[in-house]
Structures are given as structure tokens and as C-alpha cells.
Backbone as JSON Lines, residues from 0, in Angstrom:
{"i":0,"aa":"X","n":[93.68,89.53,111.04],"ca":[93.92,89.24,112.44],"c":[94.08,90.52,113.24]}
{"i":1,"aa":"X","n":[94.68,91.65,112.6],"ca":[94.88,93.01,113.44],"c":[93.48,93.41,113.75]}
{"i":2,"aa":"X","n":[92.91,93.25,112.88],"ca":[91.22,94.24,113.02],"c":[90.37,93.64,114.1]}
{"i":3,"aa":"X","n":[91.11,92.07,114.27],"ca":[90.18,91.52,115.26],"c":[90.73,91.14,116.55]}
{"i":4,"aa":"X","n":[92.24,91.22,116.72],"ca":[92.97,91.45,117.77],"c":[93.89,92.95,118.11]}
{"i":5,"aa":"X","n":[93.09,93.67,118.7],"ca":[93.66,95.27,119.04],"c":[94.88,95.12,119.41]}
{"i":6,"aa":"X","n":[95.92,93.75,120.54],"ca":[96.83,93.81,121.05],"c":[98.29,93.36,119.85]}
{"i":7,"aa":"X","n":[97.43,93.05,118.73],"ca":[98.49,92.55,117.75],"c":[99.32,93.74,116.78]}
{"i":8,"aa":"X","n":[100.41,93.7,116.99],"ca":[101.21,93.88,116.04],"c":[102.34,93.43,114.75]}
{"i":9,"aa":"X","n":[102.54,93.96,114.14],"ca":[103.28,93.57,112.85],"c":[104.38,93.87,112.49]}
{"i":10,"aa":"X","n":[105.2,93.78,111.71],"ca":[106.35,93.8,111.23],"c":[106.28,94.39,109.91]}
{"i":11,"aa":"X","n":[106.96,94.94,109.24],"ca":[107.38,95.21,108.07],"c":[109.1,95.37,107.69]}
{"i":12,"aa":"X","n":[109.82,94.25,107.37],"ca":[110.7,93.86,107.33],"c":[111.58,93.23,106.0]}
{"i":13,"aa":"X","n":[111.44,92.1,105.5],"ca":[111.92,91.71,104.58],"c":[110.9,92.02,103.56]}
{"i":14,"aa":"X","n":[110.1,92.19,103.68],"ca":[108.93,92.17,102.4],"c":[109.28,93.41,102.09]}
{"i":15,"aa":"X","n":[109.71,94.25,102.43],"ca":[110.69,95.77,102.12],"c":[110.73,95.7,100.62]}
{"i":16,"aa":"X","n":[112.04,94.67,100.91],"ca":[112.79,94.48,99.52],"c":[112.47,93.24,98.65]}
{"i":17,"aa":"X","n":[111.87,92.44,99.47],"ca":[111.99,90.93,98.77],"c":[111.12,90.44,97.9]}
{"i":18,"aa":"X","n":[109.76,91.83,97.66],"ca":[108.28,91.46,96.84],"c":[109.01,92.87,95.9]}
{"i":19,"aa":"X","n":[108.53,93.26,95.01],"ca":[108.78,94.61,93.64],"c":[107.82,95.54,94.89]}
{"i":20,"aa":"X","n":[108.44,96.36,95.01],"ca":[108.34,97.95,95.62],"c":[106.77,98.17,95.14]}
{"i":21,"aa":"X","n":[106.11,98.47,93.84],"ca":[104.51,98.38,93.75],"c":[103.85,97.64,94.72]}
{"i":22,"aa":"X","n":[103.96,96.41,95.02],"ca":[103.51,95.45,95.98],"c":[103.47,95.99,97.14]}
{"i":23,"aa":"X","n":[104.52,96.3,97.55],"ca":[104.77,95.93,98.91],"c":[103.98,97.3,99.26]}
{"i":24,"aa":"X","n":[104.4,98.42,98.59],"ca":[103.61,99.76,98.67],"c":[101.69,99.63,98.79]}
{"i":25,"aa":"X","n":[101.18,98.6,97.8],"ca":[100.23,98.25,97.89],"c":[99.43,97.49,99.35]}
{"i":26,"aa":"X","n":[100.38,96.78,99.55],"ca":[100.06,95.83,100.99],"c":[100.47,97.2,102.02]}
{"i":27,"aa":"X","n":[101.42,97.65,102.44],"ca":[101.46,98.77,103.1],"c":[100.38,100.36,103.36]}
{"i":28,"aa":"X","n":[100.35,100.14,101.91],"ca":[99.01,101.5,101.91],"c":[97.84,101.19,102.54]}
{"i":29,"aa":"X","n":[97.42,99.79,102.04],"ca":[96.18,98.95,102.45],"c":[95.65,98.6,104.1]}
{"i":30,"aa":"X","n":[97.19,98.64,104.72],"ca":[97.44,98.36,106.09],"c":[97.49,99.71,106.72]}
{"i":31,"aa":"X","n":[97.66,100.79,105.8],"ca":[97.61,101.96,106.62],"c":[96.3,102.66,106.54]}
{"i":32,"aa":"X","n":[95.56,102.23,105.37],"ca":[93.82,102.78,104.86],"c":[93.26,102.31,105.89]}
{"i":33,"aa":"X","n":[93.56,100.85,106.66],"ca":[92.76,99.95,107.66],"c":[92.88,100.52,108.86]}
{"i":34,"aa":"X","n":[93.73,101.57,109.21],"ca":[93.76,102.44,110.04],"c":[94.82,101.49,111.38]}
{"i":35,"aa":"X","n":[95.56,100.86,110.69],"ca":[96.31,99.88,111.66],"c":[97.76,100.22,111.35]}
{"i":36,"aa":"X","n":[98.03,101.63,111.31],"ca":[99.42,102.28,110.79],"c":[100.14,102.56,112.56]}
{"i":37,"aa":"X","n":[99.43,103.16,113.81],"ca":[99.9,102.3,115.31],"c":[100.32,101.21,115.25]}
{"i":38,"aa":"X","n":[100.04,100.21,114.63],"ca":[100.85,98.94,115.15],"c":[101.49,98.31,114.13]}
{"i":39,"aa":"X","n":[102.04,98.87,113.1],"ca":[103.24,98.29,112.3],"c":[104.61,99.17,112.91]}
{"i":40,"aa":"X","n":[105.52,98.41,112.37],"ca":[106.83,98.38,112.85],"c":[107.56,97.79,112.01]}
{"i":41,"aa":"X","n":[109.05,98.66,111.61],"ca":[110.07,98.28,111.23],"c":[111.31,97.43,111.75]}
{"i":42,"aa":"X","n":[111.19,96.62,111.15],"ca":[112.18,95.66,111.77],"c":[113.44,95.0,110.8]}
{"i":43,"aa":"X","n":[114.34,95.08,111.62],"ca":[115.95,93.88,110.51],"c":[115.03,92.49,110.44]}
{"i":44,"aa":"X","n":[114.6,92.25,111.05],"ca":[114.39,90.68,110.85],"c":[114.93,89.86,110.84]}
{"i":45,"aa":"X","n":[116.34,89.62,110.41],"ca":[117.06,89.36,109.68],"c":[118.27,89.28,109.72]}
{"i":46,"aa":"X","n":[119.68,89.06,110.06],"ca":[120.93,89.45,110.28],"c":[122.0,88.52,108.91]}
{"i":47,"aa":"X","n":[121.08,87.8,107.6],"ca":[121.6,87.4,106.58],"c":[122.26,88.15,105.42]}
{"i":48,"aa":"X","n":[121.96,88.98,105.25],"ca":[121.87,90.27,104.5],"c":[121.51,91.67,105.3]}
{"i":49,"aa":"X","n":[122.07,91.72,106.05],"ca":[122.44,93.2,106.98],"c":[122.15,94.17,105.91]}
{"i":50,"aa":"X","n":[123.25,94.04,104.89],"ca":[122.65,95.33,104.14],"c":[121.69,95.78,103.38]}
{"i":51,"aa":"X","n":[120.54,94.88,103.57],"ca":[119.27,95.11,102.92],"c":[118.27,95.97,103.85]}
{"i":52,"aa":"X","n":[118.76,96.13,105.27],"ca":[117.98,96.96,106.28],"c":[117.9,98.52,105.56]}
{"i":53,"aa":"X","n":[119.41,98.94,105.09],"ca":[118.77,100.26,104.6],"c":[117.84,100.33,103.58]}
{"i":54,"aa":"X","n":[118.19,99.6,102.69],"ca":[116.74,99.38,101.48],"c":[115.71,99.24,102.13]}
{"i":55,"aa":"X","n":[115.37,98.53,103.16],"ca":[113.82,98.38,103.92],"c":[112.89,99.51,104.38]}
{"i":56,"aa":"X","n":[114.88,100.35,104.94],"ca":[114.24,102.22,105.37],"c":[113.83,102.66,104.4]}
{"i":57,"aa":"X","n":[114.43,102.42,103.52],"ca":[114.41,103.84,102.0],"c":[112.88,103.37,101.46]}
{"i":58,"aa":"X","n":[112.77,102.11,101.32],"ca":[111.39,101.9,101.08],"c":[110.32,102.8,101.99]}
{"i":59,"aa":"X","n":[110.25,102.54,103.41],"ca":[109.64,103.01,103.66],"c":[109.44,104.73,103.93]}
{"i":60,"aa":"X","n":[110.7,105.03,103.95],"ca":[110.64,106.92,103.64],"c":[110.48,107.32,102.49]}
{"i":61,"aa":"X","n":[110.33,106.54,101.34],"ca":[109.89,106.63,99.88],"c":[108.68,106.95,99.56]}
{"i":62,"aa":"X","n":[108.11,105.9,100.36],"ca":[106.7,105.54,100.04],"c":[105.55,106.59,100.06]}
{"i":63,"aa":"X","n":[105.25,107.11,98.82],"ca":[104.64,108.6,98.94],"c":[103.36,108.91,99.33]}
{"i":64,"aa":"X","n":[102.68,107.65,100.34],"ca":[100.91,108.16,100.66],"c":[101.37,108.4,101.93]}
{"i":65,"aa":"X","n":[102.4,107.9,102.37],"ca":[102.95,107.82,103.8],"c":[102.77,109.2,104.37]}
{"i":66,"aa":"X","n":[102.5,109.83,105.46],"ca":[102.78,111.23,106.04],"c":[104.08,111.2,106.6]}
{"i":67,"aa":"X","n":[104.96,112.28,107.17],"ca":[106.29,112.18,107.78],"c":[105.94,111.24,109.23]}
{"i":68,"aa":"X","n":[104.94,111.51,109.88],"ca":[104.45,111.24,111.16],"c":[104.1,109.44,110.92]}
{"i":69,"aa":"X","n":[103.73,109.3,109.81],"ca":[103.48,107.88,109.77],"c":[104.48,107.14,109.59]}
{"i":70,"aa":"X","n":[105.48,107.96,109.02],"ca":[106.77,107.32,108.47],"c":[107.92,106.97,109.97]}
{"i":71,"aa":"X","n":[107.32,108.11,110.69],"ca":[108.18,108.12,112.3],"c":[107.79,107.33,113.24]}
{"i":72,"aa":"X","n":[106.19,106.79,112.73],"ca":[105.86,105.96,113.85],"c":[106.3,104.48,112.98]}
{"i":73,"aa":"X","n":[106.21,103.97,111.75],"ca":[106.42,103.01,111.5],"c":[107.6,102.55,111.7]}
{"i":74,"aa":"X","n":[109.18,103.56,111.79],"ca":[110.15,103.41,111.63],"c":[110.49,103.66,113.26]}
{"i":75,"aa":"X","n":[109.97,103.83,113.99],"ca":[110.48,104.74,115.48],"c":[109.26,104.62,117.0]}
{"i":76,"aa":"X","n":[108.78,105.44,116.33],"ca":[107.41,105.67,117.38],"c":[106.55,104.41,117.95]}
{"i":77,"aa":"X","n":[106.5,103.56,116.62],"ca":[105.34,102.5,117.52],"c":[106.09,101.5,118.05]}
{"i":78,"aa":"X","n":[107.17,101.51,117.67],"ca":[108.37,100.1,118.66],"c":[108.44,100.89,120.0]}
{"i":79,"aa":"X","n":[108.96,102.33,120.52],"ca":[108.95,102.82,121.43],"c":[107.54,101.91,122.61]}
{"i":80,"aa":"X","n":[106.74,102.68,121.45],"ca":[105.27,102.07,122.31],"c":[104.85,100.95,122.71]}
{"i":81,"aa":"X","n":[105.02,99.88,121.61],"ca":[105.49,98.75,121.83],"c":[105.77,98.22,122.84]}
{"i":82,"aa":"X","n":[107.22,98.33,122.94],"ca":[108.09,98.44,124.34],"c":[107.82,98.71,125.46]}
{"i":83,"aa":"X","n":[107.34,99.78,125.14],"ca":[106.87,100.72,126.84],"c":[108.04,101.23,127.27]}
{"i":84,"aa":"X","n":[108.51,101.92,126.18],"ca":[109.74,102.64,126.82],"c":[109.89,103.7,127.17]}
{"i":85,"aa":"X","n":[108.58,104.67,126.52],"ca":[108.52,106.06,127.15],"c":[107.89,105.69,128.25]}
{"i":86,"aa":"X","n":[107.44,105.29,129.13],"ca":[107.56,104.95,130.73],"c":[108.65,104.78,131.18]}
{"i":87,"aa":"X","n":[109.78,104.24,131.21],"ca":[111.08,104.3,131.57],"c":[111.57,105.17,130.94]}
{"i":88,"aa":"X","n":[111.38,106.23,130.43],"ca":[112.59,107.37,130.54],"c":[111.58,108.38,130.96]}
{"i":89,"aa":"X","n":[110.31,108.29,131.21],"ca":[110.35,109.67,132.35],"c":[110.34,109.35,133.62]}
């Protein structure tokens, strides 16, 4: 659906922790080879298990095909954009 809708974005959230780390690394790498690493995003999802959000980070600052820059936009950068929030703060 991303490849064929430019305005769509995604989540990467519970599937963090909730599939074995190989997996999810697999589905993640695959989504970032597709060149659709702009429009994923980290998200709680979630407020059942609060403390599984840091495991979701660590996954994803783990994840070793990742670049630092990919790791900043998945975790930071593309929600900004998202948002449209760097328009409201300049």
C-alpha cells in the first residue's frame, strides 16, 4: 500500500517486541530496501505495557543495517514531518 500511496505512512510499534527481533529486523530492513524509510515512524501505540516502549527504541537503535540518520528519522525526524511541525517553529 506505501509504494502505491506516497501520502501513507506507518508505524513501527508493538511489532518491536511482540514478533522475535530476526523478524521484525527482517520486515524493517525490507521496508527500508523499498526505500519507504521517510515514512515509518515510531510509535507507543500502546499505553498497556508502557514499559515495552523502551524495548521498541532499543530495537530500533540496535538494528545494525539501520544508518544513525535512519535511526533519527524513524525514531524523531519523520513524525516531526509528519506533523508539520518544523513549520511552526520557524
Amino acid at each position: 500500500m506505501m509504494t502505491q500511496y506516497p501520502q501513507l505512512y506507518a508505524d513501527v510499534s508493538t511489532i518491536t517486541w511482540v514478533i522475535p527481533r530476526t523478524a521484525f529486523y527482517d520486515y524493517l530492513e525490507a521496508l527500508v530496501r523499498a526505500g519507504l524509510g521517510k515514512r515509518l515512524m515510531f510509535g507507543s501505540d500502546q499505553m498497556r505495557w508502557p514499559e515495552k516502549i523502551g524495548a521498541g527504541i532499543e530495537a530500533i537503535e540496535q538494528a545494525p543495517f539501520l544508518s544513525a540518520d535512519e535511526k533519527r528519522d524513524i525514531l524523531y525526524h519523520n513524525a516531526i514531518r509528519f506533523s508539520r511541525l518544523e513549520q511552526e517553529s520557524k
